[in-house]
C-alpha positions in Angstrom: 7.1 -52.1 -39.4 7.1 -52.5 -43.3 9.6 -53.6 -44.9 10.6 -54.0 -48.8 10.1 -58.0 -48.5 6.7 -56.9 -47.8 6.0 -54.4 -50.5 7.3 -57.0 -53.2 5.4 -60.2 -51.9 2.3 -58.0 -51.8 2.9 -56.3 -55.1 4.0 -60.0 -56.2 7.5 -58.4 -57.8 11.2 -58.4 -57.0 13.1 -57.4 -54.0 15.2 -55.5 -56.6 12.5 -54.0 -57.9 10.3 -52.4 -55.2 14.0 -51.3 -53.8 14.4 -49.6 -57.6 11.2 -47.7 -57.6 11.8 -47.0 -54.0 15.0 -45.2 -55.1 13.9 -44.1 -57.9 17.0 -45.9 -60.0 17.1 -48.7 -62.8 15.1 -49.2 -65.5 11.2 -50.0 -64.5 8.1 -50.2 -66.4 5.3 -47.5 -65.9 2.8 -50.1 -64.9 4.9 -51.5 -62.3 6.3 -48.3 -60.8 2.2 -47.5 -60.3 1.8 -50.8 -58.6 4.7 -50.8 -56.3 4.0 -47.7 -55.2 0.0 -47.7 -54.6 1.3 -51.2 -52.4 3.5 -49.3 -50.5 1.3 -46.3 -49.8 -1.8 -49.0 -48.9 0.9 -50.8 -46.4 1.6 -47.6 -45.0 5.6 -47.7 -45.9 7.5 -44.8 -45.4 11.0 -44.6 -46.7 13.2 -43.7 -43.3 15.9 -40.9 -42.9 18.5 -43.7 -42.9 17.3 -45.2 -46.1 17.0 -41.7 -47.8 20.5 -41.4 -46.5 21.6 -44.8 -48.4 19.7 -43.9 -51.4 21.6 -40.4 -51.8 25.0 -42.4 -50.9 26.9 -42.1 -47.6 29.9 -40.2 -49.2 27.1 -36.7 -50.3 25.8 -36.4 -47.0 26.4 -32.8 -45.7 26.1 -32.0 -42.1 25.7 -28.4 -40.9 26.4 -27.5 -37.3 25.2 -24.5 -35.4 24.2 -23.2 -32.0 20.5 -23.6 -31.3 20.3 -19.6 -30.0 21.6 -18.8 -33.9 18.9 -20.6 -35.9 17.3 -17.3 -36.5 20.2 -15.4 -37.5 21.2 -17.9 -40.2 17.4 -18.5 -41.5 18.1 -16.6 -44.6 21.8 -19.0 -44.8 19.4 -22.3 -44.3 16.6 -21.2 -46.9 19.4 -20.5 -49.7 21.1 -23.6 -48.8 17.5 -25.8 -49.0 17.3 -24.5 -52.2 20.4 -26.1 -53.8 21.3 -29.3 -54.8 23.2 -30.7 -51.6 22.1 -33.2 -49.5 21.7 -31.8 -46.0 21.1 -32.3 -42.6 21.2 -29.5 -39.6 22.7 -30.3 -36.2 21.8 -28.2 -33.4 24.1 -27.3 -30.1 22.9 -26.3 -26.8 26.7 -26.1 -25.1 30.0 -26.2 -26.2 30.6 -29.8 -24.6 28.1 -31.5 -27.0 30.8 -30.3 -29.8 33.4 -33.5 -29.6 30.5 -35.9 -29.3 28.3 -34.7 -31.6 31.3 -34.8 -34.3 32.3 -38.2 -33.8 29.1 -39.6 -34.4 28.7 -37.7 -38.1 32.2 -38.8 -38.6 30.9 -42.8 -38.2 28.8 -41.8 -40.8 31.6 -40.8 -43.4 30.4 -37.4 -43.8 31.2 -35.4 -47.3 31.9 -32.5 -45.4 31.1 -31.0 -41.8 30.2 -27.3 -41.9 30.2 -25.4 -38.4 28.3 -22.4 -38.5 29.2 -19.6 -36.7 32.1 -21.2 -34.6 35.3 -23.0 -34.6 35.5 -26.7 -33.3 39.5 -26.2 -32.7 39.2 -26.1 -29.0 37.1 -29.4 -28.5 38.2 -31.6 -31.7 41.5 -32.4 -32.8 41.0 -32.2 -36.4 43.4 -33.6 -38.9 44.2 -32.5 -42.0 42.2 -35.6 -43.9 38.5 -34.6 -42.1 36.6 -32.6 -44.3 35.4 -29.9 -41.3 35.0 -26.3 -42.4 33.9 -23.3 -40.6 31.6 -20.6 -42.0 31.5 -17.1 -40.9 34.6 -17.6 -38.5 37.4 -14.6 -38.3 41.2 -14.9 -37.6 40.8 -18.9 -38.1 42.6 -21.0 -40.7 39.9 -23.5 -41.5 37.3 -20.9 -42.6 35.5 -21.6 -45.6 33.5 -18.7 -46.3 32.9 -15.0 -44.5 31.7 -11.9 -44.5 34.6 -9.2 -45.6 35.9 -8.4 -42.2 38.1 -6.1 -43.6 35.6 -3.8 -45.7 33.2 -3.7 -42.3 36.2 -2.8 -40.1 36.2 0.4 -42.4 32.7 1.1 -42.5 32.9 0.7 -38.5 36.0 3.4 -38.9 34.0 5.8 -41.4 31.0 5.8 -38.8 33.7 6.2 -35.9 34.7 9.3 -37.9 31.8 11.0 -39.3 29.7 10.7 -35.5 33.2 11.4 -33.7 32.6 8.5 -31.8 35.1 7.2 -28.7 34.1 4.5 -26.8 32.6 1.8 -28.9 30.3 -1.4 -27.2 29.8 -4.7 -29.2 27.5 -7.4 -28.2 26.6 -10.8 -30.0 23.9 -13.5 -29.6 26.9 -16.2 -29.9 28.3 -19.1 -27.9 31.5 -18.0 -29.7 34.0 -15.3 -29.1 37.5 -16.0 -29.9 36.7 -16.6 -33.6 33.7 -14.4 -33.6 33.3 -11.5 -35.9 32.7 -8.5 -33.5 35.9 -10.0 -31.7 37.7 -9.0 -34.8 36.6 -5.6 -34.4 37.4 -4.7 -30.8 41.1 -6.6 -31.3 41.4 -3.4 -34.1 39.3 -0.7 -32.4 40.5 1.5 -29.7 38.3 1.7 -26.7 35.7 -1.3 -27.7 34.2 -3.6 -25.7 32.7 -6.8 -26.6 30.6 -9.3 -24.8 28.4 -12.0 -25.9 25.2 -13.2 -24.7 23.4 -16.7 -25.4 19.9 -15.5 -25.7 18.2 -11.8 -25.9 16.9 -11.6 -22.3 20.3 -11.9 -20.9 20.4 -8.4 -21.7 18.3 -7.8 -18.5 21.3 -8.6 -16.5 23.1 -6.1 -17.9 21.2 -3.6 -16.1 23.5 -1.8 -14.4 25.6 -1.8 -17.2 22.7 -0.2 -19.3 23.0 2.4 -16.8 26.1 3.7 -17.3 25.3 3.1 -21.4 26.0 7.0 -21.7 29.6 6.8 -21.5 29.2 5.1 -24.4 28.4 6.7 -28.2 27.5 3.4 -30.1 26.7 -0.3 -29.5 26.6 -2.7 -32.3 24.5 -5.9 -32.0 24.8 -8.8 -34.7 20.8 -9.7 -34.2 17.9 -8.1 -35.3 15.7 -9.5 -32.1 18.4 -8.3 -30.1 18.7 -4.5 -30.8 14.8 -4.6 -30.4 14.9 -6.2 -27.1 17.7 -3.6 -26.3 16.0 -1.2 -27.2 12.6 -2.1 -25.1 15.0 -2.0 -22.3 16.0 1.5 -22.8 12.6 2.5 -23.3 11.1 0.3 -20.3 13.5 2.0 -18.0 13.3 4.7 -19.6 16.8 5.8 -20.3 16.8 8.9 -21.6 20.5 9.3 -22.7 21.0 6.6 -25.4 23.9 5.9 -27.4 23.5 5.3 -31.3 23.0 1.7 -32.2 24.5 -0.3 -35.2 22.8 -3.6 -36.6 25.7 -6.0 -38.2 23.4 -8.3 -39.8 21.1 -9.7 -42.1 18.7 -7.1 -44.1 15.7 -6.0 -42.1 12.2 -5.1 -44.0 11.3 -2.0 -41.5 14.3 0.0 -40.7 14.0 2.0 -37.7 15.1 5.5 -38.0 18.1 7.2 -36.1 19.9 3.9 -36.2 22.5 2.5 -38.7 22.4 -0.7 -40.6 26.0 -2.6 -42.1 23.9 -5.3 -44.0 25.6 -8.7 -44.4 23.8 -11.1 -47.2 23.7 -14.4 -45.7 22.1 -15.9 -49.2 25.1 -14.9 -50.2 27.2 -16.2 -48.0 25.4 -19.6 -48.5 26.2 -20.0 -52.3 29.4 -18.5 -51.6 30.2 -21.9 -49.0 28.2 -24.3 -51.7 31.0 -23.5 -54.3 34.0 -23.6 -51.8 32.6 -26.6 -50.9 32.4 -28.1 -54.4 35.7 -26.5 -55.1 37.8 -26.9 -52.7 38.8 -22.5 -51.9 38.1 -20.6 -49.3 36.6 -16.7 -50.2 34.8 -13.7 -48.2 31.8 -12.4 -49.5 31.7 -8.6 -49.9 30.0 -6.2 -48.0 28.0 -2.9 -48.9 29.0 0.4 -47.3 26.4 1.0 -44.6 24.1 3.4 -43.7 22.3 5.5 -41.3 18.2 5.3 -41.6 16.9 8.9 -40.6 13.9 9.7 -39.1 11.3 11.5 -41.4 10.5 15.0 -41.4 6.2 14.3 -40.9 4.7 16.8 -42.9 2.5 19.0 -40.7 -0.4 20.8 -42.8 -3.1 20.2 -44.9 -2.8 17.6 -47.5 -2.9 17.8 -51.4 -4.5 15.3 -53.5 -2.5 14.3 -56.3 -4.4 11.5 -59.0 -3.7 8.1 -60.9 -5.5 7.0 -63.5 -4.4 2.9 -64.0 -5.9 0.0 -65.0 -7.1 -2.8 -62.1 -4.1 -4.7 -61.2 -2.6 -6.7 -57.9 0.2 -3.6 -58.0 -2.1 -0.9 -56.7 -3.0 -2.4 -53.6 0.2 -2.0 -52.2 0.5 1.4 -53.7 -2.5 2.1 -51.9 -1.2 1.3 -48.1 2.8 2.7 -49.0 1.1 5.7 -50.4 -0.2 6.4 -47.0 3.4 6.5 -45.2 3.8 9.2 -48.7 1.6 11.1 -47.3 2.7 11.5 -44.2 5.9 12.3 -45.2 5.2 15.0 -47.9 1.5 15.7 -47.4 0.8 14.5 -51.1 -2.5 12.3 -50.6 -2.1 9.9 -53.8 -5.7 8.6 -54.8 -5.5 6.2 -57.0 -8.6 5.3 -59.3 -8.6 2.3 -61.0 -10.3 1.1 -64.2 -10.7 -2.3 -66.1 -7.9 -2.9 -68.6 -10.8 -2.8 -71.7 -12.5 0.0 -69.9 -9.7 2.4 -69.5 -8.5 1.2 -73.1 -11.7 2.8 -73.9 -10.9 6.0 -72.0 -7.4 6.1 -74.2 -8.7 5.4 -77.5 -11.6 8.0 -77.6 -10.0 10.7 -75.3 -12.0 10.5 -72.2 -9.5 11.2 -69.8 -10.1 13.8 -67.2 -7.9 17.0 -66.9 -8.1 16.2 -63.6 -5.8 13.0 -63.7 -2.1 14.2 -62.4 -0.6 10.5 -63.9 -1.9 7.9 -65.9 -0.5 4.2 -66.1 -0.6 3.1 -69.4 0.1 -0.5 -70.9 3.6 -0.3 -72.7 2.1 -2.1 -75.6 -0.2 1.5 -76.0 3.0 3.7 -75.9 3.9 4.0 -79.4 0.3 4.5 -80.3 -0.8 6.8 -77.5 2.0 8.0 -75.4 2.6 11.6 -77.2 -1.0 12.3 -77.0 -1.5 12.1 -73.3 2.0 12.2 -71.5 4.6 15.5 -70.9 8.4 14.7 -72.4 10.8 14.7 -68.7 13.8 13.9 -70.5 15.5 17.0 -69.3 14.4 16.5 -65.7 16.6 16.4 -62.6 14.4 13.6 -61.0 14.3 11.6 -63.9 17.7 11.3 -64.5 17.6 10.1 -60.5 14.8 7.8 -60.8 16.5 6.6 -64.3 20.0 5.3 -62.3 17.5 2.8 -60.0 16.2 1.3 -62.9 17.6 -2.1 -63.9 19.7 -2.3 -66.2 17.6 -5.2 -68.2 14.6 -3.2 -69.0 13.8 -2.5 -72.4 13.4 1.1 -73.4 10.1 0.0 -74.6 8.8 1.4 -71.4 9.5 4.6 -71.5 10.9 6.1 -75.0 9.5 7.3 -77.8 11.6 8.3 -80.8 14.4 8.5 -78.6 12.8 10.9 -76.2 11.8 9.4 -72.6 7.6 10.2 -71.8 7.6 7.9 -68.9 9.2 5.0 -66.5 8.8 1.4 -65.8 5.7 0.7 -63.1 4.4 -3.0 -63.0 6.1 -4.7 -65.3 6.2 -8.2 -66.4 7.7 -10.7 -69.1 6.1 -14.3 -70.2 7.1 -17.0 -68.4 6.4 -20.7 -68.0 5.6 -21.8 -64.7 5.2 -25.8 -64.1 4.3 -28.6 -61.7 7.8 -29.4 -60.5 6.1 -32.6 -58.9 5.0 -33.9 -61.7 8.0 -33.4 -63.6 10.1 -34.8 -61.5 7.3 -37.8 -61.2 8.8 -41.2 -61.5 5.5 -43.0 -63.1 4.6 -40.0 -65.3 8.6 -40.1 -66.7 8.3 -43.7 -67.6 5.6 -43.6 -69.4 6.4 -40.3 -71.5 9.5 -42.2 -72.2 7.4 -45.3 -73.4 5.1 -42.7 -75.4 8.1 -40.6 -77.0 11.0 -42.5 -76.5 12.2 -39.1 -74.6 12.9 -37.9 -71.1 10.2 -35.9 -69.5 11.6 -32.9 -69.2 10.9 -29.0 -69.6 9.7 -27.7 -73.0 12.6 -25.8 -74.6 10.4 -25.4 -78.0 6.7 -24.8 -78.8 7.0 -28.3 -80.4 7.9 -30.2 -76.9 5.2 -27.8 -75.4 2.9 -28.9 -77.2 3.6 -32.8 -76.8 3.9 -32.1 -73.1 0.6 -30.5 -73.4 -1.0 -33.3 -75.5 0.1 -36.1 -72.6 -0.6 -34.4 -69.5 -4.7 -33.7 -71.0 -6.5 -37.0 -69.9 -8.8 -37.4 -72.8 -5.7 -37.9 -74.7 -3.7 -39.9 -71.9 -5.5 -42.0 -69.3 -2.8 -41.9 -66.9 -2.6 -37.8 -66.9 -3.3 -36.6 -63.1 -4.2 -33.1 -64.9 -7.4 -33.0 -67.2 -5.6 -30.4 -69.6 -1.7 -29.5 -70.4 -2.1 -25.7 -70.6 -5.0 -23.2 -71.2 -5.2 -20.2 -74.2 -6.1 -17.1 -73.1 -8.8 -16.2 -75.9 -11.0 -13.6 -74.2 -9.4 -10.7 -75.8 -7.5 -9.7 -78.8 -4.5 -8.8 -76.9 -4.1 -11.8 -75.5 -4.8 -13.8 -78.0 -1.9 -12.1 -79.9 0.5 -12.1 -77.0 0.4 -16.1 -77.0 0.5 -16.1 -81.0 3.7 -14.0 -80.5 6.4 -16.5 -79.3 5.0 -19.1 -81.2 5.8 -16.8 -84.6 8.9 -15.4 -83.6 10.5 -19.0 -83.0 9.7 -20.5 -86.3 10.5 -17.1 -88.1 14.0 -17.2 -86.1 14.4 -21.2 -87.4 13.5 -19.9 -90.9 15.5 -17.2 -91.2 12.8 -14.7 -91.4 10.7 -16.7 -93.8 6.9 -14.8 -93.2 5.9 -18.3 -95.5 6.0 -20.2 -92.0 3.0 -18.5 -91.0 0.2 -20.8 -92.3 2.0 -23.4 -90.0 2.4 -22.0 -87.1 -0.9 -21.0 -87.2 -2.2 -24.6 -87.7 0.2 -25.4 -84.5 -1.5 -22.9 -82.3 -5.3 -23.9 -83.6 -4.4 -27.6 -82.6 -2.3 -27.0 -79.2 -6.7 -25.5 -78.4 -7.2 -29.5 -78.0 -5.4 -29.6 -75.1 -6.9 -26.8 -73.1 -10.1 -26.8 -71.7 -11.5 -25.2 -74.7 -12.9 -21.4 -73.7 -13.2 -18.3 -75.1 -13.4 -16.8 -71.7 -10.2 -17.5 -70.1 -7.9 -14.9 -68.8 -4.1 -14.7 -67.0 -5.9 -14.7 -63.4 -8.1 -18.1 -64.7 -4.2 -19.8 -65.8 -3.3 -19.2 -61.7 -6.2 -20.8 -60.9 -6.1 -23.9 -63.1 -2.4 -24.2 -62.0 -3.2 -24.1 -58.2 -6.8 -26.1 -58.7 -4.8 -29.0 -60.3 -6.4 -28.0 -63.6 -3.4 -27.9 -65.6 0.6 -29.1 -65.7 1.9 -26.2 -67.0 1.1 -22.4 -68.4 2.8 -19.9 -70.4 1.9 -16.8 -68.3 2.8 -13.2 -67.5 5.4 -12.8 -64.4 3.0 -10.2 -62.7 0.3 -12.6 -62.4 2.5 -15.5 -60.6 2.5 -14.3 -57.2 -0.3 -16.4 -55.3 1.3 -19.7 -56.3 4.3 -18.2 -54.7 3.5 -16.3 -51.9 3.1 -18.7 -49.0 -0.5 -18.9 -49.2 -1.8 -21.0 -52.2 -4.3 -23.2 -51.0 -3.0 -26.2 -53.1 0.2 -26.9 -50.7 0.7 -30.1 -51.8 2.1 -28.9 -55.2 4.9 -27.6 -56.0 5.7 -25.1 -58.8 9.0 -24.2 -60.5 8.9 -21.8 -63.4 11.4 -21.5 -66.8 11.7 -19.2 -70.2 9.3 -19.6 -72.1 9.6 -22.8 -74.9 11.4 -20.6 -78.0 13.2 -17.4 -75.7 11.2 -15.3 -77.5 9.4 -14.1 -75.0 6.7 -10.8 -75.0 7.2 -8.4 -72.5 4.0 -6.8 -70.8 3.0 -4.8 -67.8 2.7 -0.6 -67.7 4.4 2.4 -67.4 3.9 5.7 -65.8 3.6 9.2 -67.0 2.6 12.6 -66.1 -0.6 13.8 -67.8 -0.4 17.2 -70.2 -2.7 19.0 -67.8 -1.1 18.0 -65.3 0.9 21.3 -63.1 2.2 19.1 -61.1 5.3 17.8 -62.7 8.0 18.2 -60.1 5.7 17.0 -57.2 4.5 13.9 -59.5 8.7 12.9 -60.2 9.0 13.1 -57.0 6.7 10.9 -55.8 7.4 7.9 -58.4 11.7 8.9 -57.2 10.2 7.7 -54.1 8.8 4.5 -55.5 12.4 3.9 -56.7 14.6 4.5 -53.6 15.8 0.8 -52.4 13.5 0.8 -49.1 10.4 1.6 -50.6 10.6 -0.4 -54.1 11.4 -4.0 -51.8 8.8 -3.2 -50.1 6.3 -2.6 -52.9 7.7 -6.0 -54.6 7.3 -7.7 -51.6 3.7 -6.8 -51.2 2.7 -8.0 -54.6 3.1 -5.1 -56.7 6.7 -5.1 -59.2 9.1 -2.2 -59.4 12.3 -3.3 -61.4 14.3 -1.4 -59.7 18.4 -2.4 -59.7 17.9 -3.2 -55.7 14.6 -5.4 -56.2 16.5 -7.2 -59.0 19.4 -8.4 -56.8 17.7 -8.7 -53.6 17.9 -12.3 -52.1 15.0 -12.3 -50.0 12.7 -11.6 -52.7 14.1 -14.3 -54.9 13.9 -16.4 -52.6 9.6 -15.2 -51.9 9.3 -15.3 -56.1 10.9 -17.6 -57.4 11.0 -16.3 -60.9 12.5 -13.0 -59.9 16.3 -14.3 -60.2 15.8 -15.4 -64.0 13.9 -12.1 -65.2 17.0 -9.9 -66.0 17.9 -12.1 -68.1 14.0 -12.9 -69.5 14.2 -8.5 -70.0 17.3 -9.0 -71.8 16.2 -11.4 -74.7 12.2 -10.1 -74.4 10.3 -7.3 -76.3 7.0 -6.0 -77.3 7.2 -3.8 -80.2 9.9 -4.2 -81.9 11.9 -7.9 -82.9 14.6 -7.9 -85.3 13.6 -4.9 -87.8 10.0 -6.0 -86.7 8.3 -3.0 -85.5 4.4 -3.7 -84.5 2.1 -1.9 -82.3 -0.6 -2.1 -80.4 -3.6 -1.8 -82.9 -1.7 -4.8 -84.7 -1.8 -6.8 -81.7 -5.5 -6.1 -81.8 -6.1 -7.3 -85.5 -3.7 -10.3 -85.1 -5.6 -11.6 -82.0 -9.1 -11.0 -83.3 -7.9 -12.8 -86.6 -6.9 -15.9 -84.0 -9.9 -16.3 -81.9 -11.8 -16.4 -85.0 -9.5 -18.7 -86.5 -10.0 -21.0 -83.4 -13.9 -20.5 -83.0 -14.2 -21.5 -87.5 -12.2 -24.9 -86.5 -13.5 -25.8 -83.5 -17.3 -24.2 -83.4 
């Protein structure tokens, strides 16, 4: 096996100072950071779990313990948890027995805490007051941590009991434990409950002849998702006729079936919730929303009516396209969708070429103030817009649908500038030393356009030797509005540091002309080619529109071993972009049209939309874990709404035909300097 002593007599260094680079501490040169490494990774050295454990320290260790049969149940708990700064490791139980064992060998290891998931150690382990073991999601117990409002779902359970004039309840859990369980809670305060437990899904087979006599009973509630499927293949594979209603306690489901009811728990939430007990010593419950019953759709039964929208080409429309069909189905409304290029349809706009026929258009919020009066009908007054209006978030600029002070449309695929970065080589030990040797500065993210653009300069290898990128970001010159949409930030910044001095301009032009160095110098460039260059290894970094972002998130960007992070934009100043959706003037279709985008906004149908790559900022898409989690700069954008805009900036009130001349001015700016 390798060791260190053979890493340094190789690399001809210290002991100290392979075990330095190693663990990434103390203060080493670039040059020998390179060369330890390149020895170790030619030796074939691996740095061990026990030695990453030494290198974090003994006393941050973290150790979460949990029942094997609940990994699934707590996936959304582990992926919040891996996101945060705590140094973890997962223990898995088969039986109750392995409990005192298992315990006293993380305790050898002078554990910073000891987290049981799902189930109280009290029987098997006599825990003193001085062992740092907590439980998580444990009821009627005195070492719990963190949990679910017990109280607040006992009284949805009651409202349901009231409103279905229910009697005989039936509660069954995928859990080795009961006494502290949660759905034990319930039946100790509900009249006429039952609760058993089961240790995996098919044990539900043996309760065949209690499945029989299910009609006795008006509701069961299950704490797994996989579990009130499987019981529900059991009622249909023996075909029981006579069902009682089922309740999911659990995490959030994408497809919710209809005729049953759903009391969501957020286990993301409960995860940070246990990260800040942890760090400060309290225990809390995490609150729970009321539930709710998921109908089954009324499947309209006639011949269908085509309703059309006009919008520009765009990753949102695809999934419009396959939700639009479960529309139809529902309402008989066929939505056909006809897509143009952005500079085609800006054509369309600008000359007046737009069909009668067209029942909505989406527009580009930058057109509204220039456009939006000609082709749109005012819905201020509406019934559904005042509906649709209470899903939107909060955070998004009236931009998107107001014009002097009357509303013309809503919010469809919006987006703000963001930067998105190569974490890994950030966070790169060689590449910080020698930016520190360079700068005399940690290598950290851009908070201006001046550290942008000496980030950019160092990671673009004609102008460092060492840069594993050949440029530090790319300009998106192949149209006006672009163009202008980069210049933006870059303005706004210097005119906020000068107190609104317009002199600055000449400079911040000269800024933006140079920062072309360290691109890979095209005029053909657009948002989709920044993806690219992020995912080819092209570039470090990119200053980039939200909307665009989703393939280096999504699971299934080809360049796996890189990993992306994302940030506001160098200045917070940033431009806000994306469209909006109206109903045309010759459009007779109003109501039938609200409707339809009133659908889009309902909670069910705007997740899903986000989570097929389109964006709907609506409040529930906003403050839905899951999706943060899948898009990583979803959880920062209220806050990117809140200090963005596009038109108007501190008294400055520009539209889109300025956007035009501003951009045109740069690209030919650029193309004079540069040839």
């Amino acid at each position: 096996m390798v060791t260190i002593k053979d890493i340094a007599r190789v690399s001809g260094v210290s002991h100290g100072t392979v075990s330095n680079v190693l663990n990434k501490k103390g203060n080493v040169s670039a040059a020998k950071i390179k060369l330890v490494e390149e020895t170790a990774k030619k030796l074939g050295y691996n740095m061990n779990s026990q030695a990453q454990f030494l290198r974090k320290g003994a006393s941050s260790k973290c150790f979460f313990l949990l029942f094997n049969n609940a990994r699934k149940k707590y996936a959304e708990y582990f992926a919040e948890i891996d996101q945060l700064s705590i140094d973890v490791e997962y223990v898995y139980l088969h039986k109750f027995s392995e409990i005192k064992n298992k315990i006293s060998a993380i305790l050898s290891e002078n554990p910073q805490f000891i987290v049981c998931l799902g189930f109280s150690p009290k029987r098997f382990v006599d825990i003193e007051d001085n062992i740092p073991i907590f439980e998580v999601d444990t009821y009627q117990s005195n070492k719990t941590l963190s949990s679910f409002d017990s109280d607040k779902i006992f009284e949805i359970v009651l409202e349901l009991v009231r409103t279905e004039k229910l009697s005989n309840l039936y509660f069954i859990s995928l859990t080795n434990e009961k006494e502290h369980s949660l759905f034990e809670y319930l039946t100790q305060k509900i009249k006429n409950s039952t609760h058993i437990q089961v240790q995996e899904r098919l044990q539900l087979l043996s309760l065949y002849p209690t499945l029989k006599n299910f009609a006795k009973y008006d509701c069961i509630f299950v704490d797994d998702e996989d579990l009130m499927h499987t019981l529900l293949d059991l009622f249909d594979w023996f075909t029981i006729i006579d069902r009682p209603k089922i309740c999911l306690i659990g995490s959030r489901v994408w497809f919710e079936k209809r005729n049953l009811f759903y009391i969501h728990l957020d286990y993301r939430i409960l995860a940070l919730n246990t990260a800040e007990n942890l760090e400060s010593g309290n225990s809390s419950i995490v609150p729970v929303k009321d539930g709710k019953q998921i109908l089954t759709d009324q499947l309209f039964d006639g011949e269908c009516d085509d309703i059309y929208l006009l919008t520009v080409h765009s990753p949102m429309n695809k999934a419009l396209e396959i939700l639009s069909e479960k529309y139809k189905q529902i309402s008989g409304k066929n939505i056909k969708i006809i897509e143009k290029r952005y500079d085609e349809l800006l054509e369309m706009i600008e000359s007046g070429d737009v069909s009668s026929s067209f029942d909505m258009i989406r527009m580009d919020m930058a057109w509204l103030p220039t456009f939006g009066k000609k082709y749109f009908q005012e819905i201020t007054s509406f019934r559904q817009t005042k509906s649709i209006n209470q899903n939107i978030s909060k955070s998004v600029s009236r931009e998107y649908m107001y014009i002097d002070q009357k509303q013309y449309t809503f919010p469809l695929d919006v987006s703000s500038q963001i930067l998105v970065y190569r974490k890994d080589l950030f966070e790169d030990s060689f590449l910080q030393r020698r930016y520190f040797e360079k700068t005399k500065r940690k290598l950290t993210v851009p908070k201006s356009y001046q550290e942008f653009d000496e980030l950019s300069e160092f990671f673009t290898l004609t102008e460092n030797p060492f840069s594993p990128t050949l440029y530090g970001h790319s300009l998106a010159l192949s149209s006006s509005v672009r163009a202008a949409c980069e210049f933006i930030p870059r303005f706004r910044e210097r005119l906020a540091q000068s107190r609104m001095n317009l002199a600055v301009l000449p400079q911040v032009l000269t800024e933006y002309e140079k920062s072309y160095q360290f691109t890979e110098k095209s005029f053909n460039s657009s948002w989709n080619d920044f993806v690219t260059n992020l995912n080819s290894g092209k570039t470090s970094m990119e200053i980039i529109f939200s909307n665009y972002t989703s393939p280096l998130f999504d699971g299934l960007n080809v360049s796996a071993q890189f990993e992306f992070a994302t940030a506001t934009i160098p200045g917070n100043t940033p431009v806000i972009g994306g469209g909006s959706i109206g109903i045309s003037k010759y459009s007779n279709r109003v109501e039938e049209c609200l409707n339809f985008i009133n659908w889009l906004y309902s909670e069910e149908i705007s997740i899903l939309l986000t989570s097929l790559g389109g964006f709907l900022p609506s409040k529930y898409v906003m403050q839905n874990r899951m999706l943060q989690f899948q898009y990583p700069w979803l959880s920062s954008l209220e806050y990117t709404f809140s200090i963005g805009s596009r038109t108007k900036w501190y008294g400055f009130n520009t539209d889109f035909r300025f956007e035009q001349m501003l951009g045109q001015e740069l690209i030919e700016s650029v193309k004079h300097r540069y040839g």
